[in-house]
C-alpha positions as CSV (number, residue, x, y, z in Angstrom):
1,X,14.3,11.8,92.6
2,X,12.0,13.1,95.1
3,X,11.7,15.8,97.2
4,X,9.9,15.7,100.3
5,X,9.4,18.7,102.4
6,X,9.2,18.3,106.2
7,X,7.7,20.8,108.3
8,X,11.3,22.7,107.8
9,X,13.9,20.8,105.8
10,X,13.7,20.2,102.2
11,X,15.4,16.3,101.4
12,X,16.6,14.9,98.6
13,X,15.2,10.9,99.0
14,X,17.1,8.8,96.6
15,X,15.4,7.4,94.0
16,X,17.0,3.5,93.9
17,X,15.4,0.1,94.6
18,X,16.5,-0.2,98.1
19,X,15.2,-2.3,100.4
20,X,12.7,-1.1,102.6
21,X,14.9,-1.0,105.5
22,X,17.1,0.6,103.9
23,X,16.9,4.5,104.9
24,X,18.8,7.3,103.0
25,X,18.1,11.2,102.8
26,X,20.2,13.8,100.7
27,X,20.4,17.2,102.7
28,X,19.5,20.5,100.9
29,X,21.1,24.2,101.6
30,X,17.3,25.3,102.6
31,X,15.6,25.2,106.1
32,X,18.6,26.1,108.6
33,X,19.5,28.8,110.4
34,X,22.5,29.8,109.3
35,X,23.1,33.3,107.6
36,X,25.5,34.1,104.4
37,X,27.0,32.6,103.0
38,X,26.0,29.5,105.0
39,X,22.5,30.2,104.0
40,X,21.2,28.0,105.8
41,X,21.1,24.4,106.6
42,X,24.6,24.3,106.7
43,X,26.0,20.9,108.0
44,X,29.8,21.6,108.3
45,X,31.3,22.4,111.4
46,X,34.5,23.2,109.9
47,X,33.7,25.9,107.2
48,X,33.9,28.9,109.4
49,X,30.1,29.0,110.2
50,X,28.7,30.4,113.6
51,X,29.2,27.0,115.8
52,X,26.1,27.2,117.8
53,X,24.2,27.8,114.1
54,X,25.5,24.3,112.9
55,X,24.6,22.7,115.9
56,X,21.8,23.9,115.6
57,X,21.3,22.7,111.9
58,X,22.4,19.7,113.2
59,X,19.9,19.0,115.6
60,X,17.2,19.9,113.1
61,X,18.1,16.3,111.5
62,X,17.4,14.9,115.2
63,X,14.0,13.8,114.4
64,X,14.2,11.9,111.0
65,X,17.8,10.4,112.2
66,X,17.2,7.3,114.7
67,X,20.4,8.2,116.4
68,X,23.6,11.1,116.0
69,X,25.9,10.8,112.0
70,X,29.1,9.4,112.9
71,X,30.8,12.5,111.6
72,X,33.8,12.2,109.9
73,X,36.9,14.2,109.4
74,X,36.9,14.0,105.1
75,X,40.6,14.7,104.0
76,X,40.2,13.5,100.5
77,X,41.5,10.1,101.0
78,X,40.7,6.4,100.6
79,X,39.9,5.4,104.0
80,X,36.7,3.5,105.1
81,X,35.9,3.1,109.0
82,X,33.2,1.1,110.7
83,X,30.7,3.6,111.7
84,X,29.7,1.4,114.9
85,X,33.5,1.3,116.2
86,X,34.8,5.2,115.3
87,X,35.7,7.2,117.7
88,X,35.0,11.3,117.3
89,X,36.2,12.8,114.4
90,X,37.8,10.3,112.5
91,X,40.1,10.9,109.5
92,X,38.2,8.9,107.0
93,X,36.4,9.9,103.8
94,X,34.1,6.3,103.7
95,X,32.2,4.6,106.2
96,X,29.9,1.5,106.6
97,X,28.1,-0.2,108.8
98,X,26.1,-3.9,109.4
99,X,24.3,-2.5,112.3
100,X,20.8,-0.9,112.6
101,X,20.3,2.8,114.2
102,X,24.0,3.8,112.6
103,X,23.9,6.6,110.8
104,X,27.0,6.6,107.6
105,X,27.2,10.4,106.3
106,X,29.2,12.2,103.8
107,X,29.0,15.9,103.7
108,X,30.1,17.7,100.5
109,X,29.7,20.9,98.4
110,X,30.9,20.1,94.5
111,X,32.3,16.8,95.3
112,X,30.5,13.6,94.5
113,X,28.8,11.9,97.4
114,X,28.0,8.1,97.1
115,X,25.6,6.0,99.2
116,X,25.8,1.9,98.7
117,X,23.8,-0.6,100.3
118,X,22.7,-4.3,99.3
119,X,19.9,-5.8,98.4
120,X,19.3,-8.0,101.1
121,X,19.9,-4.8,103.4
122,X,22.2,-6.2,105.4
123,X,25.4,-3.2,104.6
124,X,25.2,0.7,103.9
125,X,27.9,2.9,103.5
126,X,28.6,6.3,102.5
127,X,31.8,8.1,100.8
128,X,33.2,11.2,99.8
129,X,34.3,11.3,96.7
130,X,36.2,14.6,95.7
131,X,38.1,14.0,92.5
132,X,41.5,13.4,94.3
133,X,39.4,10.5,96.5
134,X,38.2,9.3,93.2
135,X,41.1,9.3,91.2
136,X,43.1,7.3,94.3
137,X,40.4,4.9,94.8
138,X,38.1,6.0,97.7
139,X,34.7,3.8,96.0
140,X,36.7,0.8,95.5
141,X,38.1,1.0,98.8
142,X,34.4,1.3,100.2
143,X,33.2,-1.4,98.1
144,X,35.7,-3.8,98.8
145,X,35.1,-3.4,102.9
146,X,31.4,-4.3,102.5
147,X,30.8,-8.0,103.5
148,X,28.6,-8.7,100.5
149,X,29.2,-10.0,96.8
150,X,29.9,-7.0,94.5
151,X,27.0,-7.9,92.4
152,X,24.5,-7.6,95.1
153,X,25.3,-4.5,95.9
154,X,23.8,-1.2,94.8
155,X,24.6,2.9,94.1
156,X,23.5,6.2,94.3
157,X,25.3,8.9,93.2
158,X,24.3,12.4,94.9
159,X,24.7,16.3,94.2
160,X,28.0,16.8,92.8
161,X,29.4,19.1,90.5
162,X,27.9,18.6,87.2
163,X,30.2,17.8,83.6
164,X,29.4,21.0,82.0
165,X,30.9,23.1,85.1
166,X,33.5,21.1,86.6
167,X,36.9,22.9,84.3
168,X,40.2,20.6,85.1
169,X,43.7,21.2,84.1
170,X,46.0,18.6,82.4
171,X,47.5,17.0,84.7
172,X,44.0,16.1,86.8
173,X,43.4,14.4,83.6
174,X,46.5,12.4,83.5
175,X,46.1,11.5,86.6
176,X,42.6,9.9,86.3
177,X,44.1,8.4,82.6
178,X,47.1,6.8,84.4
179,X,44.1,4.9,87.1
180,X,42.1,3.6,84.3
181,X,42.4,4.9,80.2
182,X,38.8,4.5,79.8
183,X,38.7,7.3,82.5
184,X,39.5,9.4,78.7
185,X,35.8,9.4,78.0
186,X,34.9,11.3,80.8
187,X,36.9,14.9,79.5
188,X,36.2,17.2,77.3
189,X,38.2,19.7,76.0
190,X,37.3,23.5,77.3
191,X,38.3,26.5,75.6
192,X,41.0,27.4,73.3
193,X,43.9,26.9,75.6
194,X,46.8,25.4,73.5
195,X,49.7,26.2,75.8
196,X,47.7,25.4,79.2
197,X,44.4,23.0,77.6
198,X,41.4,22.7,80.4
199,X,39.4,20.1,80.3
200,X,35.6,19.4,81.9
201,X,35.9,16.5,83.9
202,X,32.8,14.3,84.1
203,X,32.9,12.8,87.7
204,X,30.1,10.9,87.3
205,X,31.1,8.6,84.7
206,X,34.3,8.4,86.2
207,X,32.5,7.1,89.5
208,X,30.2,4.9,87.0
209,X,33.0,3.3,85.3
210,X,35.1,2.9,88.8
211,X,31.8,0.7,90.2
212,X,31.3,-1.5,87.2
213,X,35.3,-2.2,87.2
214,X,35.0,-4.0,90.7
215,X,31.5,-5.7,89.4
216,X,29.1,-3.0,90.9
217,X,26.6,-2.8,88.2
218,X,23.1,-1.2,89.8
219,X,24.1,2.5,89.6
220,X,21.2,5.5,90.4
221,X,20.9,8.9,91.1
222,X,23.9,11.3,89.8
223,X,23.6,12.2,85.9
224,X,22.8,8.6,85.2
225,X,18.6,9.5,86.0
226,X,18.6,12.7,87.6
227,X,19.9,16.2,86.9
228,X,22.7,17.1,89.7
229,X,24.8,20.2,89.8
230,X,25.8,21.5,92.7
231,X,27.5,24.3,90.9
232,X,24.7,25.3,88.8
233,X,21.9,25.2,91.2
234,X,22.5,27.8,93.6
235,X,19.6,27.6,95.2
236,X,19.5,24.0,96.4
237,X,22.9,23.0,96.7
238,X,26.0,24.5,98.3
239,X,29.1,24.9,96.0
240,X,32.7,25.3,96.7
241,X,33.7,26.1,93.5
242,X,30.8,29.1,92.6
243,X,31.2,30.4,96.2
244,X,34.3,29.2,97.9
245,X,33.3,30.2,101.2
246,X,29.8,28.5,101.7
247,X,28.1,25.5,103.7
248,X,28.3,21.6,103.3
249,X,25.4,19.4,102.5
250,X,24.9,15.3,104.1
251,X,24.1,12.6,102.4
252,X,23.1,9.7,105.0
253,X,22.3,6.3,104.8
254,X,21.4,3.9,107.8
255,X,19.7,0.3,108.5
256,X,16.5,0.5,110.1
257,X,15.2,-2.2,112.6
């Protein structure tokens, strides 16, 4: 992972053997303009924020962006658009593109944002991931639009809630169990709760193990070679779950010429 500071953003650049045109930056909550507790490069437009603050946020992406994020309308679901053919707002919590200049975003704040590309840089996409997206399916839906072999293609997984913070009841667990049994490995049992057990839920191996099981093998970023938590680090990352009411980060991912 890297950091690199612009004159007054701070990025996240993943760390992953991309191609070189192959362009990807990982927002931060630092350099916006927005006051608490949207403090301050919040991205969402959607969160209750000051409107002409995130647009303003917004535009301070202009200049390392070659063109507008197609924004998306994330409602924890499986499905993947086309960047270059949305219209405004789409319901969709995945999109991809084959096309240079188009910007794929995700924004999130706890749940797991994943940016995939090949190696011949020819694809990218970018998908939410909450833990009802991932337990339905969201990556596999991605990976299964992208017009590339699996095994050329590769991952990053960004900021999310970290496995020593994200507490689940039961039932989320079943749920994950009933997708995939090896989904067991990722959970934990939290506290002594013997009527009502909670459970932390390790979304990152659960994204791990949903890549490798549609042949998606070249995994970065996440807990697999950095140290993510949105929850944990307040002061870089936005998090639902420590704040509730707070800002959104973007991961985005675009071809170059």
């Amino acid at each position: 992972m890297s950091d690199l500071h612009f004159p007054d953003l701070n990025f996240i650049v993943p760390n992953w053997p991309a191609p070189a045109n192959v362009k990807a930056l990982q927002t931060t909550r630092l350099g916006g303009v927005s006051l608490a507790p949207y403090a301050s490069l919040n991205l969402g437009a959607h969160v209750g924020d000051d409107a002409i603050a995130v647009a303003k946020n917004r535009q301070l992406l202009s200049p390392y962006l070659p063109s507008e994020p197609v924004w998306v309308n994330q409602v924890h679901g499986v499905e993947v658009i086309d960047a270059a053919q949305s219209t405004c707002l789409q319901n969709a919590d995945a999109a991809f593109t084959t096309q240079a200049n188009v910007v794929c975003v995700t924004m999130t704040a706890d749940c797991l944002p994943v940016l995939l590309c090949d190696k011949a840089g020819t694809v990218v996409a970018a998908v939410h991931a909450g833990w009802r997206g991932l337990c339905d399916g969201v990556i596999e839906a991605a990976v299964n639009k992208l017009p590339v072999e699996k095994s050329e293609i590769l991952a990053w997984l960004g900021p999310a809630i970290g496995p020593d913070a994200f507490e689940v009841g039961e039932e989320v667990r079943q749920q994950f169990m009933q997708h995939d049994s090896h989904a067991e490995q990722a959970f934990k049992p939290h506290g002594d709760h013997k009527e009502n057990q909670k459970w932390l839920c390790n979304m990152y191996l659960i994204a791990q193990q949903r890549l490798k099981n549609v042949g998606v093998t070249q995994i970065y970023g996440g807990s697999v070679n950095e140290d993510f938590c949105t929850y944990t680090d307040e002061a870089r990352f936005f998090s639902f779950r420590r704040d509730n009411v707070t800002g959104r980060m973007a991961s985005l991912i675009w071809l170059d010429n």
